[in-house]
C-alpha positions in Angstrom: 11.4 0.9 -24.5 13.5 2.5 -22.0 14.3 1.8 -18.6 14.3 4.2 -15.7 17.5 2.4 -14.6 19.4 -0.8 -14.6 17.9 -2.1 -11.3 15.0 -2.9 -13.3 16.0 -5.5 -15.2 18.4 -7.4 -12.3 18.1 -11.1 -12.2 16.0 -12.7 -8.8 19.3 -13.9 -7.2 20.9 -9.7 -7.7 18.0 -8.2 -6.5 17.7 -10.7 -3.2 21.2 -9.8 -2.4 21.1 -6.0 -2.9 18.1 -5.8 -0.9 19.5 -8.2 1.8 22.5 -6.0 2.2 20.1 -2.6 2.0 18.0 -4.4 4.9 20.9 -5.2 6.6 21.9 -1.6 6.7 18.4 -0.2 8.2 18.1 -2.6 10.9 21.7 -1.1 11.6 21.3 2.1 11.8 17.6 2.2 13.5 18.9 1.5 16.7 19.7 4.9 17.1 15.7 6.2 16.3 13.9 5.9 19.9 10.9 5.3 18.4 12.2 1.7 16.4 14.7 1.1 19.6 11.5 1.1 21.6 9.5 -1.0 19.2 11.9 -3.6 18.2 13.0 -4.4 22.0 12.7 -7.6 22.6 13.5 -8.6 19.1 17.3 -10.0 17.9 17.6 -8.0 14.6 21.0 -9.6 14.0 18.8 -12.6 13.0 17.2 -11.1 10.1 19.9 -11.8 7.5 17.2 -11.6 4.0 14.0 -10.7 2.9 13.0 -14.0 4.0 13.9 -13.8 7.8 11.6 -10.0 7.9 8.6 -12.3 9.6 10.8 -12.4 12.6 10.3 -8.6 13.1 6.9 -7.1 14.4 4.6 -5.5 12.0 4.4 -1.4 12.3 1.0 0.1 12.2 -0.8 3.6 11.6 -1.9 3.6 15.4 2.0 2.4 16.3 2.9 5.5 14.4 0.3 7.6 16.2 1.3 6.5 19.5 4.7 7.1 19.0 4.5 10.7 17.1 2.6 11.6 20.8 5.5 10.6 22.7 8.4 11.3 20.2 7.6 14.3 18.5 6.6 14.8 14.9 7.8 11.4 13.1 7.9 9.3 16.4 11.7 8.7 16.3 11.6 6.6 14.0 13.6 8.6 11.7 17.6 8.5 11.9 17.8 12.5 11.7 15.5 15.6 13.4 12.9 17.4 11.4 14.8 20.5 10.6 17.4 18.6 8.2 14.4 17.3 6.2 13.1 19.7 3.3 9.3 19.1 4.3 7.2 18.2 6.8 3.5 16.7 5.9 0.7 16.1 8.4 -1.6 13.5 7.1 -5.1 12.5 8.7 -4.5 11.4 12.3 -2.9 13.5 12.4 0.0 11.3 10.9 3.7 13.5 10.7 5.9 12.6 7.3 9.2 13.8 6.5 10.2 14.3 3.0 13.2 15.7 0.7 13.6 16.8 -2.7 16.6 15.7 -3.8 17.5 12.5 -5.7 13.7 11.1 -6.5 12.8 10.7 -2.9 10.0 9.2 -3.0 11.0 7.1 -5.9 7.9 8.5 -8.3 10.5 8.7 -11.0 10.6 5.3 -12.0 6.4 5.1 -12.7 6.6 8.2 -14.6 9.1 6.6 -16.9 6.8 3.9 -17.3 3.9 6.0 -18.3 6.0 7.5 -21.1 6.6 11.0 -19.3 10.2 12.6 -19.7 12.2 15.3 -21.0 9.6 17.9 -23.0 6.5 17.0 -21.0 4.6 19.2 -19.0 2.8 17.6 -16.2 -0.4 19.0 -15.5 -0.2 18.0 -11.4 -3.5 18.0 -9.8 -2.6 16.3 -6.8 -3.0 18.2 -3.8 0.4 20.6 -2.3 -1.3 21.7 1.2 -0.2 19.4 4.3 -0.2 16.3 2.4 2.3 15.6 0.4 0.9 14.0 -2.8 1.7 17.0 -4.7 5.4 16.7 -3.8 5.5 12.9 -4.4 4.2 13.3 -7.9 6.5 16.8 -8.3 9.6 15.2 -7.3 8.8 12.3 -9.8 8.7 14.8 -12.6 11.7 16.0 -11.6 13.8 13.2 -11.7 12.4 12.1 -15.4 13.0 15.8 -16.9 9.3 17.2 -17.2 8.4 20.3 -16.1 5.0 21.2 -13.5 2.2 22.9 -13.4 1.1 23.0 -9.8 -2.8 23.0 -10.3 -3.8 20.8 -7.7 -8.0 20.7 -7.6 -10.5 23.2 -7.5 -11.0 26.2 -10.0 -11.5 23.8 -12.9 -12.0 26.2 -15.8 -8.7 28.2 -15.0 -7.2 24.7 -15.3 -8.5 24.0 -18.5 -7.3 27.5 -19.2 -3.7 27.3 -18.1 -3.7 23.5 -19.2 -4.0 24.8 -23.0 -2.0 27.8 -23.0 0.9 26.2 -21.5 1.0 23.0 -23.7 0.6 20.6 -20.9 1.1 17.2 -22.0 0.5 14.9 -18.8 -1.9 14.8 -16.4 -1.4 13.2 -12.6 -4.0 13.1 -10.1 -6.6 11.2 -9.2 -8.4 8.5 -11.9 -11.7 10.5 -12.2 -10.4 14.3 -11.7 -9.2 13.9 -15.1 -12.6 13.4 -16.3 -14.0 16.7 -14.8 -11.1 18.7 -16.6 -11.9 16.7 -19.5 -15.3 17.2 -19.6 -15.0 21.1 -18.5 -12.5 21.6 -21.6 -15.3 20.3 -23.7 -18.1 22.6 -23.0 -15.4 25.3 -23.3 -14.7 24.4 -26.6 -10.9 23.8 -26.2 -8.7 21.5 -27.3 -6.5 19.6 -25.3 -2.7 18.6 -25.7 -2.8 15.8 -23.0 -1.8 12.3 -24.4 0.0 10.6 -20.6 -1.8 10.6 -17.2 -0.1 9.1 -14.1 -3.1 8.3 -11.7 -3.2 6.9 -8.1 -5.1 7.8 -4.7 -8.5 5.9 -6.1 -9.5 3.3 -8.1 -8.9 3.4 -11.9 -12.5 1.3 -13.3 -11.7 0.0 -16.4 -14.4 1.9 -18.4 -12.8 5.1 -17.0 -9.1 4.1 -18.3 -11.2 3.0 -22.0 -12.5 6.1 -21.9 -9.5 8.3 -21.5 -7.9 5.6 -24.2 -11.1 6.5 -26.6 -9.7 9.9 -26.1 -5.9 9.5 -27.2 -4.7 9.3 -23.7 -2.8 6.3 -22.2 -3.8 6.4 -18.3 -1.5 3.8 -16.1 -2.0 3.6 -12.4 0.4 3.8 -9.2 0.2 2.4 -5.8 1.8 5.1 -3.3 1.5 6.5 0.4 2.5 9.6 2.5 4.6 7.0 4.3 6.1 5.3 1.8 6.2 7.0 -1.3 5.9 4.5 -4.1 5.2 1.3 -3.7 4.2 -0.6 -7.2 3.5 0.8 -10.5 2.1 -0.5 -13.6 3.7 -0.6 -16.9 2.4 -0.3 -20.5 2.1 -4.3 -20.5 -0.5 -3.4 -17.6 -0.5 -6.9 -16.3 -0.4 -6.4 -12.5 1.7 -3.7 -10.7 5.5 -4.1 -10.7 6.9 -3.9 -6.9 9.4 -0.6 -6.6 13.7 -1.2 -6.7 13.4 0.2 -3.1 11.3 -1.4 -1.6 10.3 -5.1 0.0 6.5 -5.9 0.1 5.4 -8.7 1.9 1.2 -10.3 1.6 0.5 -11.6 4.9 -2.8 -13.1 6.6 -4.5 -9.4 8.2 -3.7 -9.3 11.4 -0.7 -11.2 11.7 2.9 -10.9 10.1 2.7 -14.3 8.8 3.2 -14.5 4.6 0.4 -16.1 2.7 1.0 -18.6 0.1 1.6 -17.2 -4.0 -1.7 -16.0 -5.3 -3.5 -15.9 -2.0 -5.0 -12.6 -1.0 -3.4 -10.7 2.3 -2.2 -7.7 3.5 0.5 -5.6 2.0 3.2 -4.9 4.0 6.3 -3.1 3.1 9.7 -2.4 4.2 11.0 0.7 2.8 14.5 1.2 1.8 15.1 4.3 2.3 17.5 5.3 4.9 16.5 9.0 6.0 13.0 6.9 6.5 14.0 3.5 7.6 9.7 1.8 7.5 10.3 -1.4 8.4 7.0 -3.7 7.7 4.9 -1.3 8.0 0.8 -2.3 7.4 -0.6 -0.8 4.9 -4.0 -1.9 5.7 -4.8 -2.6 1.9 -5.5 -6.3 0.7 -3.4 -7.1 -2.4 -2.1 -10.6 -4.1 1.5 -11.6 -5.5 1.4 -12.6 -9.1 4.0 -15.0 -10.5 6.1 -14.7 -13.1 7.5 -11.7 -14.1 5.8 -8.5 -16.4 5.9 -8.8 -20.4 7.5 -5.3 -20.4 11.0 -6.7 -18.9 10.9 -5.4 -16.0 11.8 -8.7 -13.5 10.6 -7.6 -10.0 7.7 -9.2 -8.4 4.4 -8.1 -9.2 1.1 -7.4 -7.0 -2.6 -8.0 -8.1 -3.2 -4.0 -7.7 -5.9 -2.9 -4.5 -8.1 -5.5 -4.0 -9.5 -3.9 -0.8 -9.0 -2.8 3.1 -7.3 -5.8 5.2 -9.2 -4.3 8.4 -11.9 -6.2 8.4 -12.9 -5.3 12.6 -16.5 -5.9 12.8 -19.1 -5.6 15.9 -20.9 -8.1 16.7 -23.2 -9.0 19.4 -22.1 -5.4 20.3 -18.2 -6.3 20.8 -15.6 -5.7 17.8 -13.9 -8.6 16.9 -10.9 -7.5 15.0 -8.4 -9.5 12.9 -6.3 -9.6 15.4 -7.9 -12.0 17.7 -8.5 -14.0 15.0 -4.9 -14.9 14.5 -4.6 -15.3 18.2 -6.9 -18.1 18.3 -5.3 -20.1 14.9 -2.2 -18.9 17.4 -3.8 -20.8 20.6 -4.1 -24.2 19.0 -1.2 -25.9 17.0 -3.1 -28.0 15.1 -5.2 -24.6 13.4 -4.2 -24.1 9.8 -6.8 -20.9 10.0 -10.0 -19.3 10.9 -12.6 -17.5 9.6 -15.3 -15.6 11.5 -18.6 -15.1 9.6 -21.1 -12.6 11.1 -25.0 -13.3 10.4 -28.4 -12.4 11.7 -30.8 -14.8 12.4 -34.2 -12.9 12.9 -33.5 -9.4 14.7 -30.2 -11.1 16.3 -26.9 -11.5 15.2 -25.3 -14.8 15.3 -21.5 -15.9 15.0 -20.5 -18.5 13.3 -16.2 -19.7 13.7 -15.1 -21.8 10.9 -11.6 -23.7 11.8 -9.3 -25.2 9.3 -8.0 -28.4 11.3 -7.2 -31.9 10.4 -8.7 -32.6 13.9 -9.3 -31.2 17.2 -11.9 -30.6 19.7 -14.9 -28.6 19.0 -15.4 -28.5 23.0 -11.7 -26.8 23.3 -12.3 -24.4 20.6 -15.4 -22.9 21.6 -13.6 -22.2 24.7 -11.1 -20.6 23.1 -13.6 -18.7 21.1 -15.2 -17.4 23.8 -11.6 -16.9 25.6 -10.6 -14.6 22.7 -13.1 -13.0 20.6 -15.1 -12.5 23.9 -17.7 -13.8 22.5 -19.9 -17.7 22.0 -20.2 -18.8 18.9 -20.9 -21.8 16.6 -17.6 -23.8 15.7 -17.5 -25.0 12.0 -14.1 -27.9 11.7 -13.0 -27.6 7.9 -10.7 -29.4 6.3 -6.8 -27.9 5.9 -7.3 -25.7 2.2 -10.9 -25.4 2.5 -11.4 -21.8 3.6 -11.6 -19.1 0.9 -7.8 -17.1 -0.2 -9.9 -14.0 -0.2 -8.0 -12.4 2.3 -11.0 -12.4 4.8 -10.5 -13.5 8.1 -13.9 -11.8 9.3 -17.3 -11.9 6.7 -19.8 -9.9 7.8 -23.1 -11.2 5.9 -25.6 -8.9 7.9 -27.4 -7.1 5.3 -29.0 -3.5 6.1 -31.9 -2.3 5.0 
């Protein structure tokens, strides 16, 4: 086996203090990005010393972003240089501005390429897409760094692919999980044989019978979690035992709607503060629900590993007619010390919907609490007392149990 780099194999105690000083660093030099002066304003970033002093910082969000690309045009200022020094600029759904640079791996797709097995006399078959977004470049840029060369196929047009896929040799596919299938399939009922043996998947769900079925084929298919913003987040390795967190980057799970960590094993939010300094993210929501795993992978790779996409964290729901978002929900376990946390479960009881408050306290009383309920969630309610560790580590703070017919 062989490692993209040494960083991959650093002991806990290393790692901690590399990343401290990195995060040290940002929180430096974003003072001088309006857009992270402006957000962090009432906040003493000289506090934050660690990984383990980031809940003291606000948590960034896709609607922060948006609000703050309108008023500091494209990335919001919360980059530490203007667009025109940057090699790209990507509009994502939102619209959402990213930056993005060629050089040195920026994304830091590099590192799960090497995992998969792709390298020096590869040639990646990249189907992800090269128009606005910047997928293609994420996954290009990875190739790069590990020596392969690209084809630039992207989607569409799926019997020229097969075409140019055979007569070039390409030996990797990356893309989405299922795309690979239709090229698959299409090369089939052409009659032509295939050279592909790696794929490097992300941007969907990889089902197991999908990954046996590429496997049944001669291809070994291993799955990334990336985005626009970030670049690469976690990555799997051939041990495929969970997703291994990126060298440059610090992900947090914390209860949805809050910046507050959950406990090992408990499902939350990923959150992740990017290390990269032309891009300084700084726990920025993901929206995605994930789980840390202990220990560390069987491949030898010793960072901290995450349970893989395990679902969307915003859980806002209408009820009665009024959203009640995750947000509040943390405001009322906020509102009472003695809350360990809530859980809102929507129902219907005939033609009406109903709300129903379960409370994780060792005490309390039910008369204050529905108060704050209705206080908060805008909204009355039944009030369910649980005891402390009693609630679900689903990562649900809201349960919607209306079924629609």
């Amino acid at each position: 086996m062989t490692y993209f780099d040494t960083l991959e194999t650093r002991s806990a105690d290393q790692r901690a203090s590399d990343q401290a000083a990195a995060l040290r660093a940002q929180l430096a030099q974003v003072a001088s990005a309006p857009g992270f002066a402006e957000h962090l304003a009432k906040i003493d970033t000289n506090k934050v010393k660690s990984a383990e002093d980031l809940p003291l910082l606000p948590v960034l969000r896709k609607s922060d972003l948006t609000r703050a690309q309108a008023a500091h045009s494209p990335f919001g200022g919360f980059t530490v240089k203007p667009a025109h020094q940057f090699h790209h600029v990507f509009q994502s759904p939102g619209p959402i501005y990213e930056p993005g640079n060629i050089d040195q791996d920026w994304w830091r797709m590099g590192r799960f390429l090497n995992a998969v097995g792709i390298g020096a006399g590869d040639i990646v078959h990249n189907c992800f897409g090269y128009h606005l977004t910047p997928a293609g470049m994420i996954f290009e840029s990875g190739a790069r760094a590990v020596g392969a060369a690209v084809l630039p196929a992207g989607t569409g047009q799926t019997e020229l692919q097969v075409t140019a896929a055979r007569d070039i040799g390409c030996t990797a596919y990356a893309g989405t999980p299922d795309y690979l299938k239709v090229i698959l399939d299409k090369a089939d009922a052409m009659g032509v044989e295939l050279k592909f043996s790696k794929a490097a998947v992300g941007g969907g769900a990889l089902f197991p019978s999908l990954r046996q079925d590429y496997a049944d084929r001669g291809i070994s298919c291993l799955q990334c979690y990336a985005t626009a913003d970030l670049g690469n987040v976690a990555y799997e390795s051939a041990a495929m035992e969970g997703m291994i967190i990126d060298e440059h980057v610090i992900v947090e799970i914390v209860t949805p709607g809050t910046g507050i960590p959950v406990s090992m094993g408990e499902v939350g939010e990923v959150v992740v503060t990017s290390l990269n300094p032309d891009y300084p993210l700084i726990r920025f929501a993901t929206g995605d629900l994930s789980a840390l795993m202990p220990g560390v992978s069987p491949c030898g790779r010793t960072n901290m590993r995450i349970k893989g996409w395990m679902g969307r964290a915003d859980q806002t729901t209408k009820i009665k007619g009024m959203f009640v978002r995750p947000e509040q929900v943390a405001a009322l376990v906020e509102k009472h010390d003695e809350i360990v946390k809530a859980r809102v479960i929507a129902a219907r009881q005939g033609e009406m919907d109903t709300m129903t408050v379960q409370i994780e306290s060792s005490g309390g009383d039910d008369m204050a609490y529905a108060k704050s309920v209705a206080e908060v969630l805008k909204l009355k309610g039944a009030i369910e007392v649980v005891a402390p560790g009693s609630l679900p580590k689903d990562g649900l703070v809201i349960e919607d149990q209306r079924v629609y017919e």
